[in-house]
C-alpha positions as CSV (number, residue, x, y, z in Angstrom):
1,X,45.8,82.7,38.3
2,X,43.6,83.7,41.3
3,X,43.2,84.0,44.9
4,X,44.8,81.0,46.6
5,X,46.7,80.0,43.2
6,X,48.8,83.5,43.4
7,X,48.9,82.9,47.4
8,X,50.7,79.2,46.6
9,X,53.0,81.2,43.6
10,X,54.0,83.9,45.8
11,X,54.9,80.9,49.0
12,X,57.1,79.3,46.5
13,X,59.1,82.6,46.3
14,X,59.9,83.3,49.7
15,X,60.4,79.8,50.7
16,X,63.4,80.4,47.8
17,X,64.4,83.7,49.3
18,X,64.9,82.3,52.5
19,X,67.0,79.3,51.3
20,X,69.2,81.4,49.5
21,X,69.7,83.7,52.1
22,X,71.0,80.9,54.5
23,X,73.1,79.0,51.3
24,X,74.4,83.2,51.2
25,X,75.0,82.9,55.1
26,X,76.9,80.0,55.5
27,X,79.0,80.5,52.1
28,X,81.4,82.6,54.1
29,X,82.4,80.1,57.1
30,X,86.3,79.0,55.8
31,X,87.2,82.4,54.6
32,X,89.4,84.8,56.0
33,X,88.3,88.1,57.6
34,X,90.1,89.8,55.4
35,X,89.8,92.4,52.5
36,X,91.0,89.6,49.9
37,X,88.6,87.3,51.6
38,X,85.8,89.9,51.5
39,X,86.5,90.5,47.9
40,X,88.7,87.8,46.1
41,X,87.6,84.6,48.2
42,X,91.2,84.5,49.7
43,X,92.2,83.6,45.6
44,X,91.2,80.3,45.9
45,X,87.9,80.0,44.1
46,X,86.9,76.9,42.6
47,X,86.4,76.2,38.9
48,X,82.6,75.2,39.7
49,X,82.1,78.9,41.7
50,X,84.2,80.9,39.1
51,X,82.4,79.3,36.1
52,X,79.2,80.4,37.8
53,X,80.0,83.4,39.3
54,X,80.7,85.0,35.7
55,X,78.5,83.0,33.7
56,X,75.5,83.3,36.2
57,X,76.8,87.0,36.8
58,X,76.4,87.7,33.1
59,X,72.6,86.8,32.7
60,X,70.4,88.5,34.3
61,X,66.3,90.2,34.8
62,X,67.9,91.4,31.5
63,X,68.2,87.6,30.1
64,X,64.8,86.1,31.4
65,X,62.7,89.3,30.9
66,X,64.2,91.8,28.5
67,X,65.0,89.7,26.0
68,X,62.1,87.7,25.5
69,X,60.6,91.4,25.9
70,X,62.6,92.3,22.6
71,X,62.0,89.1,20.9
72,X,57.7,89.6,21.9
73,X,58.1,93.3,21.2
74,X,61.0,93.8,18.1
75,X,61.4,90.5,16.7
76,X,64.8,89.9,14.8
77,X,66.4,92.6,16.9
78,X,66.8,90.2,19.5
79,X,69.1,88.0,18.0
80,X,72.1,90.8,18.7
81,X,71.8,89.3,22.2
82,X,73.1,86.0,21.0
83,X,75.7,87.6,18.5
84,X,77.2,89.6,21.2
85,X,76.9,86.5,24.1
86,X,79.4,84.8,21.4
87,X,82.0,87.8,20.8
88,X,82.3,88.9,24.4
89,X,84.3,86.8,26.1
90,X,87.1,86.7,23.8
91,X,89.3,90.0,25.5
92,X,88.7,88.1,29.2
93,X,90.4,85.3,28.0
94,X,93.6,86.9,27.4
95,X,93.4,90.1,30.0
96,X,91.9,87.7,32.6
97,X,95.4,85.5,33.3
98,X,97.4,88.1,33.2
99,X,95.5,90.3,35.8
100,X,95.3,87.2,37.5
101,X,99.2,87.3,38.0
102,X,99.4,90.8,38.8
103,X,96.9,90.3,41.0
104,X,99.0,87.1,42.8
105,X,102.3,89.1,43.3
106,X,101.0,92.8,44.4
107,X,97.3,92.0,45.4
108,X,95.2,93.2,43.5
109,X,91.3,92.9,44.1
110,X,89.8,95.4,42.0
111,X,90.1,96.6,38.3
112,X,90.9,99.8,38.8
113,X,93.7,99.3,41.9
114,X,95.6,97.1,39.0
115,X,95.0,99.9,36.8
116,X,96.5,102.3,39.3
117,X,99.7,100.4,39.5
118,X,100.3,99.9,36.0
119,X,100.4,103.7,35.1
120,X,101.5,105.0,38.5
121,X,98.6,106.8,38.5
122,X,96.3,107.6,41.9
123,X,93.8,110.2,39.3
124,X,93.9,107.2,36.7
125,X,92.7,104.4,39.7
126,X,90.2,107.4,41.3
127,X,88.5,107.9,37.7
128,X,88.1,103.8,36.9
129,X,86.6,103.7,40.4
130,X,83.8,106.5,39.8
131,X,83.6,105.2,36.4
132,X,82.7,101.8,37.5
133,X,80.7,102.4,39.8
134,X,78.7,104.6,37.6
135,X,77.8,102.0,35.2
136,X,77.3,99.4,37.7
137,X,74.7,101.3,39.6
138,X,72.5,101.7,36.1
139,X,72.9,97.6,36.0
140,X,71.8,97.0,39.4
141,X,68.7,99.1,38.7
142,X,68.3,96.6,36.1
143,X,67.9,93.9,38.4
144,X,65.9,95.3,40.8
145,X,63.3,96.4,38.8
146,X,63.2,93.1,37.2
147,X,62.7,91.6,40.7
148,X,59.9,93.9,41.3
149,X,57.9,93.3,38.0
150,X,58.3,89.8,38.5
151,X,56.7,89.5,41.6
152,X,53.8,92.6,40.7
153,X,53.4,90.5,38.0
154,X,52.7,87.2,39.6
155,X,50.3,88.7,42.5
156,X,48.6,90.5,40.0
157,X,49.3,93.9,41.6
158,X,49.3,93.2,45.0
159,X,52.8,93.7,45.7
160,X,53.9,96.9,44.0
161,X,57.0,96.7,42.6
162,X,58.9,99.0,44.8
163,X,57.9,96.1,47.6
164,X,59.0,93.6,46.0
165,X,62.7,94.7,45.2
166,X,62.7,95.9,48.5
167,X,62.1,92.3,49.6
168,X,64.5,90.4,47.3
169,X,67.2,93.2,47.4
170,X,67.2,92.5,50.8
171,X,68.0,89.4,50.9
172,X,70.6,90.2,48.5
173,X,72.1,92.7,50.8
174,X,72.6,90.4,54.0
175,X,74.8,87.8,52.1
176,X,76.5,90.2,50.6
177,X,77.5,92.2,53.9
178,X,77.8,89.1,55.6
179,X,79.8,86.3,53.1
180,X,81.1,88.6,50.2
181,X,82.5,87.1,47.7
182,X,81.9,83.5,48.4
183,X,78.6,84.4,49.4
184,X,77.6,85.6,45.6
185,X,79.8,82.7,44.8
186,X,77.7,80.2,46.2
187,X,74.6,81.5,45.7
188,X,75.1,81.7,42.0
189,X,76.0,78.2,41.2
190,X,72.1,77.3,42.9
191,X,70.6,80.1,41.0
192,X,72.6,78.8,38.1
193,X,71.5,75.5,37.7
194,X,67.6,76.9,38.2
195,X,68.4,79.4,35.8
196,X,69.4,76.8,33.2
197,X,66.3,74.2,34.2
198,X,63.9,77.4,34.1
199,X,65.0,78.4,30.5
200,X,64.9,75.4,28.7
201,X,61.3,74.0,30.6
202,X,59.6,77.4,29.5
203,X,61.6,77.6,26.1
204,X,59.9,74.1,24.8
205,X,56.8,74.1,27.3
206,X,55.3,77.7,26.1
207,X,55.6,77.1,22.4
208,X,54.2,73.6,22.8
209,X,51.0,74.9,24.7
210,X,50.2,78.0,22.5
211,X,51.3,76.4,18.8
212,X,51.8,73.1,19.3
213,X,55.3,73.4,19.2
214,X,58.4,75.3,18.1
215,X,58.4,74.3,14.9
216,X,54.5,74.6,14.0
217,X,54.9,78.1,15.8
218,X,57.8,79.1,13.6
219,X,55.4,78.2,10.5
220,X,52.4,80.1,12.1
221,X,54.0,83.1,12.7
222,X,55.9,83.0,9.0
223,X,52.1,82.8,7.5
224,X,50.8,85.9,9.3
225,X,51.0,89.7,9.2
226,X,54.1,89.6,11.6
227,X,56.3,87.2,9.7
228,X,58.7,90.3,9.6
229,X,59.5,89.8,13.5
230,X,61.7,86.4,12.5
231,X,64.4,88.4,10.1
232,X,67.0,90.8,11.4
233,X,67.5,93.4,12.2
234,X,63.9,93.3,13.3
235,X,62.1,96.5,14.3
236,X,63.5,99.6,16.4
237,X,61.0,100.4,19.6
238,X,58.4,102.3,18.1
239,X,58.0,99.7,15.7
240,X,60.0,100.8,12.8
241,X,62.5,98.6,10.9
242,X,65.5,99.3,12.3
243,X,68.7,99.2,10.3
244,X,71.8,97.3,10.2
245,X,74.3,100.0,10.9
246,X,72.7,100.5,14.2
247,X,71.8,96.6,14.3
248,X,75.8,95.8,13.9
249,X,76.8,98.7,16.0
250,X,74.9,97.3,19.0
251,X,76.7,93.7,18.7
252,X,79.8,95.4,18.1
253,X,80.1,97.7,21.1
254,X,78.1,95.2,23.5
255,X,80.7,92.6,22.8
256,X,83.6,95.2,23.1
257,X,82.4,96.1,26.9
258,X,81.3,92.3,27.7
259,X,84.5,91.6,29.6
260,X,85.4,95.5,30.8
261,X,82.4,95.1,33.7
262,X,84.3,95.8,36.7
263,X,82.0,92.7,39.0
264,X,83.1,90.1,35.9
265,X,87.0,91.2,35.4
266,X,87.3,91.1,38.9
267,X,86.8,87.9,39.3
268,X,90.3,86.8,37.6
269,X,91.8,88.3,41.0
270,X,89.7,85.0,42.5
271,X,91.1,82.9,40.1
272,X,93.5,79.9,41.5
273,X,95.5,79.6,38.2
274,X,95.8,80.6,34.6
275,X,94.5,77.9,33.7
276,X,91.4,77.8,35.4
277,X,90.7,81.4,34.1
278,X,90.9,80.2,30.7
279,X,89.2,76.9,31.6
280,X,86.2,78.9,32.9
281,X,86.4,81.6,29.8
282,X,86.4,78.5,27.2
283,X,82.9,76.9,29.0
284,X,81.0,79.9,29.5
285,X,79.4,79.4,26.0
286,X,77.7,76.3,28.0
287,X,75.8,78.8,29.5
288,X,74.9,80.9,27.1
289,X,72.7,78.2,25.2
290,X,69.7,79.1,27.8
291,X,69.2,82.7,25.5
292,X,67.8,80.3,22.4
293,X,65.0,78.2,24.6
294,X,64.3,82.5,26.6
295,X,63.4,84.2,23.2
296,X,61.1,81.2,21.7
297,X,59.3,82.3,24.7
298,X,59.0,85.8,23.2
299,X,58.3,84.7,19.9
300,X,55.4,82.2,21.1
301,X,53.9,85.3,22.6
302,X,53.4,87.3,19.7
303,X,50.5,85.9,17.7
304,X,49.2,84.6,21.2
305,X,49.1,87.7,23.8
306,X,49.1,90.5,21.1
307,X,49.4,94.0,23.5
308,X,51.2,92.7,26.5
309,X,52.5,96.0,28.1
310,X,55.3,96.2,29.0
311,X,57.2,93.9,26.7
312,X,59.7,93.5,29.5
313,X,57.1,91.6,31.5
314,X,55.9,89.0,29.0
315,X,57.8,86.1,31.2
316,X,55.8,86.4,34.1
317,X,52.9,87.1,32.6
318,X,52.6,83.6,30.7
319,X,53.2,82.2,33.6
320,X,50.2,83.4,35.0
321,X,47.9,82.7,31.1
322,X,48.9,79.5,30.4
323,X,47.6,76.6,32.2
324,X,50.5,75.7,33.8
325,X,50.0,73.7,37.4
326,X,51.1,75.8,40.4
327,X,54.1,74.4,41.9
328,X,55.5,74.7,38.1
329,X,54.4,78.0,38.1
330,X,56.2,78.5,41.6
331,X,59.6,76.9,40.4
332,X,59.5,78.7,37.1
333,X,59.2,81.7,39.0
334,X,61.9,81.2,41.1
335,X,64.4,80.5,38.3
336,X,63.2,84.0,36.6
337,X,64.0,86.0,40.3
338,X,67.4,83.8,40.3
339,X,68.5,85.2,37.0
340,X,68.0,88.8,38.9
341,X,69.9,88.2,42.0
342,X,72.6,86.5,40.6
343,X,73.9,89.3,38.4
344,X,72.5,92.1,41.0
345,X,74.8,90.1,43.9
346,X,77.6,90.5,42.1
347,X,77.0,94.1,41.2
348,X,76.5,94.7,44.3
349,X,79.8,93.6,45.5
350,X,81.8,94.7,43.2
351,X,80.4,98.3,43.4
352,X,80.9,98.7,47.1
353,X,84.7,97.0,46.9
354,X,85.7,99.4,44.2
355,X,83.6,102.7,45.9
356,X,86.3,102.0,49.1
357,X,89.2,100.3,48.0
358,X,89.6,102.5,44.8
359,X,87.9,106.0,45.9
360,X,89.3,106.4,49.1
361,X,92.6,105.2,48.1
362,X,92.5,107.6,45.1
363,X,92.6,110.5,47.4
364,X,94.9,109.2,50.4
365,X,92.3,107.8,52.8
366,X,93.2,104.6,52.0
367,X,91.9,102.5,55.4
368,X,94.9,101.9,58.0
369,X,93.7,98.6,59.2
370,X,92.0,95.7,57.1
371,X,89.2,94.6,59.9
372,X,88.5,98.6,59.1
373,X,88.4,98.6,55.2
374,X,86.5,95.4,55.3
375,X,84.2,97.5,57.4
376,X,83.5,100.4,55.1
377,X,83.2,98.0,51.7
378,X,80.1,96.4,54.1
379,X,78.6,99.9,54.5
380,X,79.1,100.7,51.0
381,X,77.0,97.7,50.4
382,X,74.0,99.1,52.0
383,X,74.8,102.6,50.2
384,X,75.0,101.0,46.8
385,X,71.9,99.4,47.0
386,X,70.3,102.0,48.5
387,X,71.2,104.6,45.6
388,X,70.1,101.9,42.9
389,X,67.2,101.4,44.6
390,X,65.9,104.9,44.2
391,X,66.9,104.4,40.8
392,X,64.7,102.0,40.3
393,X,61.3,103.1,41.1
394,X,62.2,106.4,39.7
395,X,62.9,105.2,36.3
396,X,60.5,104.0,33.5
397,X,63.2,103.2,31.0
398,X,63.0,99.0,29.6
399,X,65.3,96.7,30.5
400,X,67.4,96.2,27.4
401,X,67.7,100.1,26.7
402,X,69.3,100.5,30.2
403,X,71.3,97.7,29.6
404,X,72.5,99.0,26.1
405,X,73.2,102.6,27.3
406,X,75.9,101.3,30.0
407,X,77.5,99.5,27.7
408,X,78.2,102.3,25.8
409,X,80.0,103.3,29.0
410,X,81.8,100.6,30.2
411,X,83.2,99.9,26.7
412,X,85.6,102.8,27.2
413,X,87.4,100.6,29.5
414,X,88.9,98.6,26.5
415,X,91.7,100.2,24.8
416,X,93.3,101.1,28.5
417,X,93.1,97.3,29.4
418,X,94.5,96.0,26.6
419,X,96.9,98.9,26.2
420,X,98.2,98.1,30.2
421,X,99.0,94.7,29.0
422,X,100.1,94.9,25.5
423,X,101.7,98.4,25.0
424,X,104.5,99.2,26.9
425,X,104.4,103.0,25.6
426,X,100.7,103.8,27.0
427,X,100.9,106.5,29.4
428,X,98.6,107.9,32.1
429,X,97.8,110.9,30.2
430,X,96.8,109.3,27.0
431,X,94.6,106.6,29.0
432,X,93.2,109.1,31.2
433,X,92.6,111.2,28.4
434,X,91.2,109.0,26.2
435,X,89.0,107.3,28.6
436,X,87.7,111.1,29.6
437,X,87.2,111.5,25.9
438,X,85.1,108.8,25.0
439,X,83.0,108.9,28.0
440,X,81.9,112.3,27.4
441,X,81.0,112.0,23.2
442,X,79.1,108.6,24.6
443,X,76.9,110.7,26.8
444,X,76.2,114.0,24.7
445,X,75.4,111.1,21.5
446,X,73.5,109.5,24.2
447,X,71.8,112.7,25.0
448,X,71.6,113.8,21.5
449,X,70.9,111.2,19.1
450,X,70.4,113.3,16.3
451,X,74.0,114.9,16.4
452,X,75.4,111.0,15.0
453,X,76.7,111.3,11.9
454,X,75.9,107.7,11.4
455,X,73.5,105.5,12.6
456,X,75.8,103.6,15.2
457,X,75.4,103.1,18.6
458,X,76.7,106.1,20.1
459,X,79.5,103.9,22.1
460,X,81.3,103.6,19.3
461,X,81.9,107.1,18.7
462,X,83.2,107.3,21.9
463,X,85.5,104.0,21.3
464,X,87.1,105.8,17.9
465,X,87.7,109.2,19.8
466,X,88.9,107.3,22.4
467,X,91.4,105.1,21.1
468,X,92.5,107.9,19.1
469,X,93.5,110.2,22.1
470,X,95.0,107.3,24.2
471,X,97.3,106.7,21.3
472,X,98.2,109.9,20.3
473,X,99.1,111.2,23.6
474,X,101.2,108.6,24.9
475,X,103.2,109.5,21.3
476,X,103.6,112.6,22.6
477,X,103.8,112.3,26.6
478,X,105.6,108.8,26.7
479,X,105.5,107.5,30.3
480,X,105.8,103.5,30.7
481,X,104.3,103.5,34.0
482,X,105.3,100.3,36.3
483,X,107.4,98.6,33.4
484,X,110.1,99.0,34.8
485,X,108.4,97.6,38.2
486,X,109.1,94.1,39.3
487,X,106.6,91.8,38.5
488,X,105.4,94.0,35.3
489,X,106.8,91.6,32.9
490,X,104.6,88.7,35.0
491,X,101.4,89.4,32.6
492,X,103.5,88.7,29.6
């Protein structure tokens, strides 16, 4: 794609930046100007919004780039995406109802405020906040350097990829300020549907082009030197076969932190009833489908593009190799920068919310007005983004590895949710604890592959010790916490 062709791409990509930035504008006009407005859509979202805002939320530059990536680059090792896309959801739907009704009755808008209440602990709710945050920030890196390769990639290097975040993160950042909530809301149902149209044009257009087909690809890639890329556990990144310890480990500990991210259980504070939380929960896997049509892309690549570097940008770059007319070029584009902002929106959000309503309420600066909080959660924005920014351009790890280590992270948050709601007997030093246990043996394994005694993900080391310490500490330092609050029994 040359000259005028990349000028007519690259028109196609603002004209979309600047229609979701008004759509992101407007979505606010009906909402309070409030903190639950700001951050919970005054608890009245829709089943359409809240099925998109977490399903949308969920799939990502990691979704339309790094997994085709894995599936062009590792084969079989892809497929733990669609093992762990399956699992996931499972804990939201019974934690997501009954934060929802704590939520309702002492309002709650953030994970780690809830958590704060349940075990009457301000250090509990400051670490969860920091916590968050933390792995969010990693995430939102995520997306913005998947906004900038995709649009370095399309203009062939005229835009560098630190201008082109810049440009779609800041569009990102004016919604956000400005709508909130209902502003990622919105916004994510359009980038949704494109999302969806995107994956399943390119999933049966780029196989047909190159082979012929799916199936004749299948078959033509089963008869070469590379037929090993179509059986698990597929290859580790230097090209080794990588085993199924580590292979299971990742599904395991992916699926275990699915519904832990602080921007996706946050939305069961939005939630209208129970039974739209579990409504929404149950047709998620409706979304999910796009991730089969996304890595035939990657698997069409391999016999076609051999050398494509970096894996991560394989997408974008058959968009620019394969014959395709320009305005389809433009609109597949556009669905590939949707699946970026609509998970680095929410991040956003959620990040600054959780830095102000959780940090400074940790330490006693809790804001002493609303209009005032709402205030600081809208600088936070800009300080957020900022900070992942920097992260970005100063970081050469792929997509799917940065992905992979924060989960690792934000799995910790498991056994304290599910022990707020289902054991009475958890106390705020085992949980705190725990949670401080696991996070550190994540990060030295991390750090320090080697020192595994197994070849697991290092996550679920820090699960084990985790769970471990939560339980045997609240043995010996019982302390129910709020159950013997009103309203405690309400998540039952």
């Amino acid at each position: 794609m040359e000259g005028s062709g990349t000028a007519i791409v690259l028109g196609f990509c603002l004209a979309y930046l600047g229609f979701v930035l008004i759509i992101g504008l407007l979505s606010g006009r009906g909402v309070s100007h409030s903190v639950t407005g700001f951050v919970a859509g005054d608890r009245k979202m829709g089943g359409v919004l809240l099925y998109f805002v977490i399903s949308a939320a969920i799939y990502s530059s990691f979704a339309f780039l790094g997994a085709p990536g894995w599936a062009y680059s590792r084969g079989g090792a892809a497929f733990y995406v669609l093992c762990f896309s399956c699992l996931g959801a499972i804990p939201l739907y019974f934690l997501g109802p009954r934060a929802r009704r704590w939520g309702e009755l002492h309002g709650f808008v953030t994970q780690a405020e809830m958590m704060g209440w349940r075990f009457e602990s301000r250090t509990l709710q400051g670490l969860l906040a920091v916590i968050g945050v933390a792995v969010m920030i990693p995430y939102l890196t995520l997306q913005m350097k998947g906004a900038g390769l995709i649009l370095a990639t399309l203009s062939n290097g005229a835009i560098p990829n630190w201008t082109g975040a810049a440009l779609v993160y800041g569009v990102v950042v004016t919604y956000v300020w400005v709508s909130g909530v209902m502003g990622v809301g919105w916004t994510n149902a359009l980038q949704g549907v494109l999302m969806m149209a995107t994956a399943w044009f390119l999933g049966f257009y780029i196989p047909w082009i190159l082979h012929g087909g799916i199936g004749p690809m299948f078959r033509e890639l089963a008869a070469s030197s590379h037929a090993q890329m179509l059986t698990a556990p597929g290859l580790t990144a230097s090209g080794a076969p990588w085993n199924w310890w580590e292979f299971s480990s990742w599904i395991l500990i992916s699926a275990a932190g699915f519904s832990c991210w602080p921007h996706i259980f946050m939305k069961s504070f939005a939630a209208p009833s129970d039974r739209q939380m579990r409504l929404t929960i149950l047709l998620y896997p409706t979304f999910q489908i796009l991730m089969v049509p996304l890595l035939f892309v990657g698997f069409a690549a391999i016999l076609a593009y051999p050398g494509v570097s970096p894996a991560d940008s394989i997408v974008p770059f058959l968009l620019t190799r394969t014959g395709l007319p320009l305005g389809v070029v433009g609109i597949a584009s556009i669905g590939v920068l949707a699946a970026s902002m609509s998970t680095g929106d929410t991040l956003l959000h959620a990040s600054a919310s959780s830095a102000i309503r959780d940090g400074l309420g940790a330490i006693g600066l809790s804001p002493r007005s609303d209009y005032t909080e709402r205030w600081l959660m809208r600088v936070a924005v800009l300080a957020v983004a900022a900070l992942a920014y920097w992260f970005a351009m100063d970081s050469s790890i792929s997509l799917v590895a940065l992905l992979a280590a924060t989960y690792g992270g934000v799995a910790q948050l498991l056994p304290p949710l599910v022990a707020a709601f289902y054991w009475r007997r958890a106390s705020a030093p085992g949980v705190t604890a725990g949670l401080l246990t696991g996070i550190v043996v994540n990060v030295v394994l991390l750090r320090h592959p080697e020192w595994r005694p197994l070849p697991l993900h290092e996550g679920i080391f820090g699960l084990t010790a985790n769970t471990a310490v939560l339980i045997g500490l609240s043995l010996l330092l019982p302390g129910g916490g709020a159950t013997h609050r009103k309203g405690y029994a309400a998540a039952a």
